[in-house]
N, C-alpha and C positions, 0 to 999 in steps of 0.2 A: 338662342340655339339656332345653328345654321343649317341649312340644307346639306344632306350629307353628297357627297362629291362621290366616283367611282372607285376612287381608290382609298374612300374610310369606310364604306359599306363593308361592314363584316356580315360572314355565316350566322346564323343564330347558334349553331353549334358551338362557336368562337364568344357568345355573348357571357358576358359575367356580367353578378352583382346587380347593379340596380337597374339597368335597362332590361336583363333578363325580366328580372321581376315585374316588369313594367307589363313587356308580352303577357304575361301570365294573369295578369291584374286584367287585363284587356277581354282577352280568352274567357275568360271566370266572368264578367262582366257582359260579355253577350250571349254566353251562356245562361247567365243568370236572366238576365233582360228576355231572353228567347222562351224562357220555361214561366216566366212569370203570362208572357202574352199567352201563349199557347194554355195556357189554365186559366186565364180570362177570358179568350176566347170560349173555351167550351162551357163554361159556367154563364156567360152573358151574351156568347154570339148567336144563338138562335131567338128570332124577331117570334113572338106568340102571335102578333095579329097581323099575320100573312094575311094576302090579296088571294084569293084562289084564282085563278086563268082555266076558265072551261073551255077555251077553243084556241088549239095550236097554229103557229104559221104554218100554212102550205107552199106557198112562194111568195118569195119578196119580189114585186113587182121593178122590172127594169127602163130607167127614163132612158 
């Protein structure tokens, strides 16, 4: 498969058949990919044995 040139670049509106489908495949795909992190994240992203920090920066000191 080649790199497409300027003047084979079609619209996606123009697209048929199985490169349509391909987009769609792709779409669905990081969709899917996106929703699976995003519920493993909430489910396993909070650490139970935080560091607590009792005392905040007040200035970062400048060299």
């Amino acid at each position: 498969m080649s790199e497409p040139t300027l003047q084979s670049i079609g619209d996606y509106n123009e697209l048929k058949g199985e490169k349509k489908r391909v987009v769609w495949v792709v779409v669905i795909a990081g969709l899917i990919i996106g929703s699976i992190y995003v519920i493993v994240n909430n489910i396993y992203g909070d650490a139970e044995d935080k560091i607590k920090v009792e005392k905040t920066i007040q200035t970062i000191p400048v060299q």
